[in-house]
N, C-alpha and C positions, 0 to 999 in steps of 0.2 A: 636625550639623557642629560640632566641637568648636575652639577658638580655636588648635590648631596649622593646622588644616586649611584656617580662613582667613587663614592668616599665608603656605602653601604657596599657593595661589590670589590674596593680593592684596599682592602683593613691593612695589608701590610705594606702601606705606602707613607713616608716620613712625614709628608706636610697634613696628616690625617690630625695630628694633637695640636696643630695651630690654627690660628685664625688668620683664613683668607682674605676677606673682604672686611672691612669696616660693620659697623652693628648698621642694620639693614636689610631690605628684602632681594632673597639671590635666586628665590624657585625659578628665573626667567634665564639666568647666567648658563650659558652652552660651555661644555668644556672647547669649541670651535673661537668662543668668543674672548678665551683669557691666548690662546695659542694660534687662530687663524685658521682659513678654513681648509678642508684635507684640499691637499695638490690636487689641481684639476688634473684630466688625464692627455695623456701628449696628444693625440687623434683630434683634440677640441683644436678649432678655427674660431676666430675671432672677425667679423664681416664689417665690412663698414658699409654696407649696402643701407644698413635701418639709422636711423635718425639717432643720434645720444652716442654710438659706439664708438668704443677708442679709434681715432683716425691722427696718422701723425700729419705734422703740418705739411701742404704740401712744397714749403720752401725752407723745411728746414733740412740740414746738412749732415744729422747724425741718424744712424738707425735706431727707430723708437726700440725701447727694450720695456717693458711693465711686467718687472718680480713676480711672481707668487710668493704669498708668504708659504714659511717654510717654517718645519721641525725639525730642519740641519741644525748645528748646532756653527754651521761654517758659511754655507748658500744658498740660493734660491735652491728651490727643486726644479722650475722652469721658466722660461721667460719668454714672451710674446717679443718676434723680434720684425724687423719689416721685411720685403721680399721684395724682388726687383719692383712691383708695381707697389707704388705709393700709396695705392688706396685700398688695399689690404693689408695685412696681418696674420700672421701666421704663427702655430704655437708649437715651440720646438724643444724636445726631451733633452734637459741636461744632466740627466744623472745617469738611466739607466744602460744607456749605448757604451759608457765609457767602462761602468762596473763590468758588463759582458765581455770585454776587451783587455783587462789584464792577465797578459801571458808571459809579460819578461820578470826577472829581475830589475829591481828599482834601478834607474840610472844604466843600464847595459848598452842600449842603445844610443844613450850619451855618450857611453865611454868608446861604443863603436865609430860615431861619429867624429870622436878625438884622434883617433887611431888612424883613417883617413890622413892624416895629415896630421903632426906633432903643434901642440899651440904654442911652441919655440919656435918654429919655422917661421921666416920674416914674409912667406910670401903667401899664407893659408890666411885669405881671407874669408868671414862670413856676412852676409846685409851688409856689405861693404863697410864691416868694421874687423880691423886686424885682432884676430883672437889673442894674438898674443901681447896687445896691451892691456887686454886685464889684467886684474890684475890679481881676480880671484875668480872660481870656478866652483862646477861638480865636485870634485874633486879634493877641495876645501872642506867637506862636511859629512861628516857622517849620520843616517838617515837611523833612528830610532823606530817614530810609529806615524802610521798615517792618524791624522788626524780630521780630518773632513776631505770635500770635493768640492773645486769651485766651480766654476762657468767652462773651462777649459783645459782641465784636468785637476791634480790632486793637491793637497794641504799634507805637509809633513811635517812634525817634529826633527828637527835638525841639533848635533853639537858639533860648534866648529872645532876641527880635527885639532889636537894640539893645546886645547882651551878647556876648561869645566864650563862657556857659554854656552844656551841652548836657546834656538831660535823656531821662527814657524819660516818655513818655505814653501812659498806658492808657486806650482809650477806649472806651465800653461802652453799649449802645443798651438804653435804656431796655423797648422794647418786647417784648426778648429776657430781660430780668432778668426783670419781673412775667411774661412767660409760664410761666418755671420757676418761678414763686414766688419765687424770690431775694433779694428787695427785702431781708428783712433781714440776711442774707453780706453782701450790696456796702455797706449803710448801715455794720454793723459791722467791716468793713473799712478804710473810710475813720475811723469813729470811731478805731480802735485807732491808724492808724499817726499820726494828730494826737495821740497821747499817747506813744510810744514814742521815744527819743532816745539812741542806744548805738550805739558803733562798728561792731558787728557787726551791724546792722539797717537794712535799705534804711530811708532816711526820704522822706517827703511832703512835697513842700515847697509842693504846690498844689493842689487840686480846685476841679471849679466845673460847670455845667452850661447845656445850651441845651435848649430844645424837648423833643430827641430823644435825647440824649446823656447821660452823666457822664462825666468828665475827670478822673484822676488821674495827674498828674506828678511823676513820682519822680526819685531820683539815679540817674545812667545808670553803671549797672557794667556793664564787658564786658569782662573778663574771661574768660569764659565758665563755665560749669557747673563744679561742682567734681568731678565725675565724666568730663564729655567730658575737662579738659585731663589728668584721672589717667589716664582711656585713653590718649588720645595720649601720655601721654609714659611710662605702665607703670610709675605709683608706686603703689603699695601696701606703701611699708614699716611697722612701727610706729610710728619715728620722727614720718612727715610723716604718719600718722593719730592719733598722739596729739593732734597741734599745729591739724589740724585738730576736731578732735573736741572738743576743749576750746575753743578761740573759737565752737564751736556749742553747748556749755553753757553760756560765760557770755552770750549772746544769751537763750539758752532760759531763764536764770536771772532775769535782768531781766525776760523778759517774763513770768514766775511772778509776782514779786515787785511786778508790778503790776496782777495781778489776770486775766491773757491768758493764754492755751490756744495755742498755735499750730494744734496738730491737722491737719495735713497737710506736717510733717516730710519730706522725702526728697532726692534727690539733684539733681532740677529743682530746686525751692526752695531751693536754695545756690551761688550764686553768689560766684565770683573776683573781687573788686576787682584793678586795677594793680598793687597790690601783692603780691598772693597773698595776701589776708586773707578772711575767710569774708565771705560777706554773705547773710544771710536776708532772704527775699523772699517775696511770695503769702500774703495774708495773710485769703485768701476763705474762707476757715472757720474762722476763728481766733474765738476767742469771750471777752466778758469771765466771769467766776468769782467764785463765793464759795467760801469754804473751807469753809462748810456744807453745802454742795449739790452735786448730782451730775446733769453734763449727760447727757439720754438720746440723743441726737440721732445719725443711725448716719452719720458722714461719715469721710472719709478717702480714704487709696489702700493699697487692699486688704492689698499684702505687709508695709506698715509700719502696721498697724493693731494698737493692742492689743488682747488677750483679752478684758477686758469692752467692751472696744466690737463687735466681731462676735459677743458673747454677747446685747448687748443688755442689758447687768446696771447701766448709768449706767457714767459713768468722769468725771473730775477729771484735775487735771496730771499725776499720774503717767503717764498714757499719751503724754504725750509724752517722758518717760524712756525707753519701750518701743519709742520708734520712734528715739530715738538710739540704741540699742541697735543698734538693724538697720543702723542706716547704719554706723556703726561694726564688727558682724562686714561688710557687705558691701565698706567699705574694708581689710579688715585679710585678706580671703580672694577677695574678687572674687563674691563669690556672696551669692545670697539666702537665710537661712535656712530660709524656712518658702518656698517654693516651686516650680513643676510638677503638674501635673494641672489638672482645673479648677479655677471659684472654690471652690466646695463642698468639693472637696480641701485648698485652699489652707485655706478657713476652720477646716476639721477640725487640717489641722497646726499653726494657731496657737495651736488650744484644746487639744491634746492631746499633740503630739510634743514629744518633749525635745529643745535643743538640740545637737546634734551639733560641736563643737569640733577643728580642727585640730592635730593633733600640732605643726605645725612652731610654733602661736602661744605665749609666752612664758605662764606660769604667772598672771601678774600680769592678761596681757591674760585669761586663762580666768575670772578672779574677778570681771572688771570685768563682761565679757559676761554670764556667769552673774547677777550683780546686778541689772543693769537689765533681763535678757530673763526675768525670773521673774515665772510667770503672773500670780501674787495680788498684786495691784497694793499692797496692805498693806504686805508683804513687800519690794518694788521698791527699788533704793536711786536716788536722788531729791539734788537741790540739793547739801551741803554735803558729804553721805558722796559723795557721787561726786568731789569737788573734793579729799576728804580721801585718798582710793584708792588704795592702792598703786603703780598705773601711771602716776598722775600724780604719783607725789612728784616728779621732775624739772623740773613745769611753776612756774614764779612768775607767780602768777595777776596779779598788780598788774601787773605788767612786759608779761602777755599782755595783760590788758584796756586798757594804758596806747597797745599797739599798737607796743610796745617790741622785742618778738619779730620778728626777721625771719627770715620762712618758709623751709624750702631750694628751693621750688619757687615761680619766681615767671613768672607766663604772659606769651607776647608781645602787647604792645599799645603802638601807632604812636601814641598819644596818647590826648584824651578822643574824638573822633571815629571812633576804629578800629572794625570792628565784623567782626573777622578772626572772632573767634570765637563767631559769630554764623551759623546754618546758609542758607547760602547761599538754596536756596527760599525764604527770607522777604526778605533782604537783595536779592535781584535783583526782587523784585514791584517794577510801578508803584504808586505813591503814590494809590491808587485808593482807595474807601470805598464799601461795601455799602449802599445806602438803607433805612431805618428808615422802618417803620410810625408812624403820630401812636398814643402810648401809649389803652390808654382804662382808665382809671383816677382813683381823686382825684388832683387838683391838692396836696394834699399830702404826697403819699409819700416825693420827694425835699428834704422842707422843711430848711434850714438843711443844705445838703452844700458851702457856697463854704466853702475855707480858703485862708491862704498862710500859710506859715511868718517872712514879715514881720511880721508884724504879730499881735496875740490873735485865735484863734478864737471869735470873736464879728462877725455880721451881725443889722442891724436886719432884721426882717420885715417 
């Protein structure tokens, strides 16, 4: 079914009196191909027995993780992670184990874990960090609405107790992280966003942990996805892809510039602030970098993956040049470049097909795309030539990163509390929490993760 066919079938839908795509031919456009394609089912195995298939490196040090694109408006729906044997893959359910399993009150089992032992007590230690040098807690915030599910448990609407501030809190069960291996994503996760500080980058203003949990409280954007509100409202012009596509290079540029990979680039991990400004988010496989060295590690989500990363050959920050690339043709055409068929297909076409280019897009826009979607990551253009581009001589970078630019599309929202565009199945859940297993592991895995943005990232152990 091709997106006029759902437009004739579902008349009472908003983006129905707009123009989706640019003047052009769309009878071939799959509603699969503006959104990704539906989640595979958890039972699928991923072999590396046949020639072409994801296989992680076998000397690299992290567990491959490859996203599914997803219609969360917050997570993957699942992600292939590695198994004890290196040369397999395995594809493991993150959503629906965790929905089956809420049976408490939000936070209960937190508070029962507090109770154990007072976090005034000078001798109640947790991961061998004294709880009672945080210096903020559960307890600090009052829980509103669930708002998504991540990898490891749930996404909340939080206001700190005391305050009219409202935050998003990520909270992530310890005994789910070391099962997948994880422990280093979620450590360098929280590392990165305690050094990151740019307009265009969700920031961290808290973590901290109990018994069972880790806690990270971020700035609450809700705006929604910067792809659901272009659906809804059938923008896809050059104009308002330049504008965004450029406040997601100087995000991406900054976090070059300091050493960060984002490496899981796409259209979930870009969120609308109020004002219609980009906001980068999800920052689970982001990694820090030397400009010597080259990560092997096979993570991502598959359609926005560069060539040497489903080569296996190492890759460096150019690959995430390769993956604005994609968001950028899939804003500027509504489609995916490299996708349909299976993965194996998929992988084939991102090592081997050429990219294929719209008649109706502007000569400027053909050079930019061409630039950044070029295989040999050598070759790729990267930071300043892309700022210096023909397509963007119109933008004044200083004035965009000053947040001086105001967007033509700016989303509704009823204040900081709204959470209109937030998909409802998450927004209507009871404020319930899935119980967690006691981790069995060292007591120091989670050492030194309390921050708050008050104050320097430093706690005595």
């Amino acid at each position: 079914m091709n997106l006029r066919s759902i437009a004739a079938s579902t008349v009472s839908c908003p983006f129905l009196n707009h123009s989706l795509f640019p003047n052009g031919p769309t009878s071939d456009i799959e509603f699969s191909d503006v959104f990704g394609p539906i989640p595979v089912e958890s039972s699928m195995a991923v072999s590396s027995e046949k020639p072409g298939n994801l296989v992680a490196s076998p000397d690299s040090s992290d567990p491959a993780v490859i996203h599914v694109r997803s219609h969360s408006l917050l997570a993957p729906v699942a992600s292939i992670v590695r198994s004890s044997e290196l040369s397999k893959l395995s594809l493991h359910d993150e959503t629906g184990d965790e929905l089956d399993l809420v049976k408490e009150e939000i936070f209960e089992e937190t508070q029962n874990e507090l109770k154990e032992g007072s976090v005034k007590e000078t001798n109640l230690q947790v991961n061998d960090h004294c709880l009672n040098q945080q210096t903020i807690g559960v307890g600090d915030f009052e829980v509103l609405k669930v708002v998504g599910q991540g990898s490891f448990g749930m996404v909340y609407q939080v206001r700190k107790s005391g305050t009219s501030e409202i935050y998003a809190m990520k909270v992530m069960r310890k005994d789910k992280i070391m099962q997948k291996n994880h422990v280093e994503y979620v450590k360098s996760e929280r590392d990165i966003l305690t050094k990151v500080d740019h307009p265009f980058i969700v920031r961290l203003r808290y973590s901290f942990q109990t018994k069972y949990r880790l806690y990270l409280v971020l700035d609450f954007v809700n705006g929604g996805h910067l792809f659901f509100q272009l659906y809804q409202q059938g923008l896809f012009r050059e104009e308002l892809a330049r504008f965004y596509t450029a406040e997601i290079i100087c995000a991406v540029s900054h976090l070059h510039a300091n050493g960060i990979m984002h490496r899981d680039l796409k259209p979930e991990n870009i969120l609308l602030d109020a004002d219609g400004h980009v906001v980068l988010t999800d920052f689970g496989l982001a990694k820090q970098f030397s400009e010597t060295a080259r990560s092997n590690s096979m993570c991502g989500t598959l359609e926005y993956m560069a060539p040497e990363i489903v080569m296996g050959k190492g890759h460096d920050k150019a690959a995430d040049w390769w993956s604005v690339g994609i968001l950028l043709y899939e804003m500027l055409t509504g489609k995916l470049p490299f996708a349909g068929g299976n993965r194996q297909k998929i992988q084939q076409k991102i090592i081997k097909d050429k990219i294929k280019l719209p008649a109706f897009l502007s000569s400027e826009a053909h050079s930019l795309l061409k630039g950044l979607l070029q295989k040999d990551d050598s070759k790729r253009l990267g930071g300043e030539e892309i700022k210096n581009h023909k397509w963007f001589k119109s933008v004044n970078w200083k004035k965009l990163e000053a947040r001086e630019i105001r967007p033509s599309f700016v989303p509704e929202v009823a204040g900081k509390h709204c959470v209109a565009n937030f998909e409802q199945r998450w927004t209507s859940m009871p404020l319930l929490d899935s119980p967690a297993a006691s981790p069995k592991t060292d007591d120091k895995t989670f050492k030194r993760f309390s921050f708050t943005s008050e104050m320097p990232d430093f706690y005595p152990e």
